[in-house]
N, C-alpha and C positions, 0 to 999 in steps of 0.2 A: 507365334510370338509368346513367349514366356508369364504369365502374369508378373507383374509386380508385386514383390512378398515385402516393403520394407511398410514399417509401420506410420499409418497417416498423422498427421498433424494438424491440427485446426488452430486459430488464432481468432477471439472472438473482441468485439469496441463495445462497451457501451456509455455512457456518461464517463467521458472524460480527455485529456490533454493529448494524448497517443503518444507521451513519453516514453511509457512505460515498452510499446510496440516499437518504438523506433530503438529502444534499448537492444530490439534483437537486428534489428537491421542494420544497429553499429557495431555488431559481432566480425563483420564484414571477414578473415583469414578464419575466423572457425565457424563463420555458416557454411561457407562453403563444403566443406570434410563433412558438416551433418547433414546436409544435402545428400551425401551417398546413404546415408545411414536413416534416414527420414526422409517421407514423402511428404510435405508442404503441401496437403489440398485445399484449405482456406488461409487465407489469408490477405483480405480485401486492399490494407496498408501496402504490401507488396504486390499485387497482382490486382489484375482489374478484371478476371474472372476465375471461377473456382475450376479448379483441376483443369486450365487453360482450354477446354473445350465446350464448356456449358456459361450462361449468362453473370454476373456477378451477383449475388443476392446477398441479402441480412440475415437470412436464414439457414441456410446451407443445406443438402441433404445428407451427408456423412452415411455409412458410418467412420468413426473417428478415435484412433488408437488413444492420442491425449490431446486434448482440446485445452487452450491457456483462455483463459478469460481477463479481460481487462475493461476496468470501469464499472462505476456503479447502479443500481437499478435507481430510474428516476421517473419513468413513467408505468402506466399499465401497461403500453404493448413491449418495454421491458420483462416486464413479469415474465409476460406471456414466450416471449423469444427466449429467456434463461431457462426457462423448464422444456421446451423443444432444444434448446444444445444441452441440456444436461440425459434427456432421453437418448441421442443420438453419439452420445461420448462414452468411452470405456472409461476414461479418467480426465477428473476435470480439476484445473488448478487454476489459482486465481492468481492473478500475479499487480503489485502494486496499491498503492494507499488507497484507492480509488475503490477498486475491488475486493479487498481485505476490510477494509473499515468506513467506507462511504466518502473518503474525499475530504477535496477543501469543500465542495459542495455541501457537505453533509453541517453545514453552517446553517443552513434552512432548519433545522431538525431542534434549533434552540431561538427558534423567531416563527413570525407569522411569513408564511410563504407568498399569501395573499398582500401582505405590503409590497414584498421584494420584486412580481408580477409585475404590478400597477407601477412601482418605483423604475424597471429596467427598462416594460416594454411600451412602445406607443400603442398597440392595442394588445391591452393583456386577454382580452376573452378569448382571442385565439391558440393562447396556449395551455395546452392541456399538460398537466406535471402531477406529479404526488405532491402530499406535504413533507415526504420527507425522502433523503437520499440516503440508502442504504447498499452493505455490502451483499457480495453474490450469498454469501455465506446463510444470510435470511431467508434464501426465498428456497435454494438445493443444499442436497449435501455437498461437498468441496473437499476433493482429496486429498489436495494440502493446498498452503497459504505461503502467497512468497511475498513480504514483505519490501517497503523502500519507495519512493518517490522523487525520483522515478529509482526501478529495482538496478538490481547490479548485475551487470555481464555473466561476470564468473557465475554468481549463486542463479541465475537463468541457465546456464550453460549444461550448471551440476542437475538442477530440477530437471532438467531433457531427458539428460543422458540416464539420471536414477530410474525415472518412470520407465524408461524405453527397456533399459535393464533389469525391470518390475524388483525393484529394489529401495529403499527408503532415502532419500534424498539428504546429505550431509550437509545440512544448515544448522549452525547453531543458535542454539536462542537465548545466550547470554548479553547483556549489555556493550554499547559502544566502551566503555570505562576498558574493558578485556581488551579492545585493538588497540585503545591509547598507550597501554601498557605495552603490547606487543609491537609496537612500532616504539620505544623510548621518546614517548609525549610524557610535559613534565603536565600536571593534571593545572589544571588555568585556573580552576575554582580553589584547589589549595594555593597555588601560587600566586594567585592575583585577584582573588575573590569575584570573576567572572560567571554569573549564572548560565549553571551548564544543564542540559537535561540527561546526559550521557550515560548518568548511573540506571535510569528507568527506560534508557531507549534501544530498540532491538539493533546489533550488530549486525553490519553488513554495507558501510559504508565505507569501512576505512579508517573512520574515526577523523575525515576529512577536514570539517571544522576549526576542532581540538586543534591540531597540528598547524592552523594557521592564524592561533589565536583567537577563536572565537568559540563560543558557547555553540554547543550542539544542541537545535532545536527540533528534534525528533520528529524527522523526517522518515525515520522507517518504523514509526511508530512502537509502541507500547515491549517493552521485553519480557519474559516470561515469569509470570509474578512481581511486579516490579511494588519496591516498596515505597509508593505514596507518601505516605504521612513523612517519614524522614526527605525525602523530595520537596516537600510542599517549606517543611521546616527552613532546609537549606536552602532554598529561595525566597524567602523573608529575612534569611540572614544574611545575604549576597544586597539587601535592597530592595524586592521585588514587593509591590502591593498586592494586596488582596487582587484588584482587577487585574493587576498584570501577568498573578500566578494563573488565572484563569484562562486567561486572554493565549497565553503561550503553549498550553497543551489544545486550543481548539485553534486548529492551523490544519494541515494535511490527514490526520488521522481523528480528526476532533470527535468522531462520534464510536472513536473505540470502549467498548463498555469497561475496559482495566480504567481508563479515565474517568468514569459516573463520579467518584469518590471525592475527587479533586474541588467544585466548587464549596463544598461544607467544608474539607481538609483548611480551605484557602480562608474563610471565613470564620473558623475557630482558632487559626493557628495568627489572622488579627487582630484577637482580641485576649488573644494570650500574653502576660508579661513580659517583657522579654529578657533572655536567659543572659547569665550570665558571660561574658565571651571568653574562649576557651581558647587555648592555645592547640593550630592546628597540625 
């Protein structure tokens, strides 16, 4: 019998929704074709043991061509389990808000965790947690970073196939504002003064929102440089309060560090005069 030569594939959970995993299992007409082309040896959400002849585990023994990670680190034996898949991986990509920047979770990260314990559980001494939920990115290096909450078909589709073809993956890291445009969406916040977060949030949704009238609340998180202060601005000029401009970047990627800047931005840009109104 031949070895099998196609390159393994691992699929790793940890703190989080398993959206981001079922994202590939709604691939449903193009998992199949990658099926020939990749060997699927972990992947606990679709299979109830690794490489269908050994037990199921957390751990995996690999080795493993590209391992996707999803979810964020919330406990110590997190730690401990991310640095054994990142030893046991050729290439490691994180995929999702969860993983990329800590989650809605990562809401603990600007409170007392020890409230939130006693407040959720009826006996909190039984659970053991960090005080804070971070991304894979903290604790290993990460080959690349696939954004979205939950991520998108295509741009998982394209991360596979780049890595498998040791090739750099075509994600672009411009703003939602770019697909508004490229779909003929008339922009909501010029037209109707709807606070939008589009201009600072990374593309790769579609611009889904926008298009049906609603302000884009930056669900794929932070875009590449994005410029703050004029963000903060235009959302005290749309109506937004101080607490609200806060309130709205700490949601799905709340604990991405491009956002640190945002409570002080939010709290000078209150107590600033307010500008004259310009024609848009």
């Amino acid at each position: 019998m031949e070895p099998d030569r196609r390159p393994s594939l691992a699929v790793w959970k940890f703190a989080s929704c398993d959206g981001c995993q079922l994202t590939l299992l709604d691939c449903e007409d193009e998992l199949l074709p990658l099926t020939d082309r990749v060997r699927i040896t972990h992947f606990l959400e679709m299979s109830s043991a690794e490489d269908s002849r050994e037990p199921a585990t957390l751990a995996g023994s690999g080795p493993y061509d590209l391992s996707l990670v999803d979810g964020s680190i919330t406990t110590d034996e997190d730690v401990r389990r991310v640095h054994h898949i990142r030893r046991i991986s050729r290439r490691l990509v994180t995929i999702g808000a969860c993983a990329t920047a800590g989650g809605i979770q990562a809401l603990r990260n600007f409170a007392d965790v020890e409230e939130f314990r006693a407040a959720v559980y009826a006996s909190p001494e039984y659970i053991a947690t960090l005080d804070t939920s971070t991304p894979i990115s903290a604790h290993v290096p990460v080959d690349f970073e696939l954004r979205g909450c939950p991520i998108d078909r295509g741009q998982l589709l394209e991360v596979i196939t780049a890595f498998l073809a040791e090739r750099k993956p075509n994600i672009s890291s411009h703003s939602v504002c770019f697909q508004c445009k490229r779909r003929g969406t008339t922009c909501i916040t010029v037209a109707q003064g709807i606070p939008c977060l589009g201009p600072v949030t990374h593309a790769g949704c579609g611009a889904l929102c926008p298009a049906y009238g609603r302000g884009c609340y930056g669900c794929f998180g932070p875009m590449a440089h994005p410029n703050l202060e004029a963000m903060v601005r235009e959302l005290r000029h749309d109506g937004m309060t101080e607490r609200d401009i806060v309130r709205v970047f700490r949601t799905f990627n709340a604990a991405s560090p491009e956002y640190g800047p945002v409570p002080e931005l939010a709290a000078r840009e209150a107590h600033e005069p307010p500008a004259e109104e310009e024609p848009r």
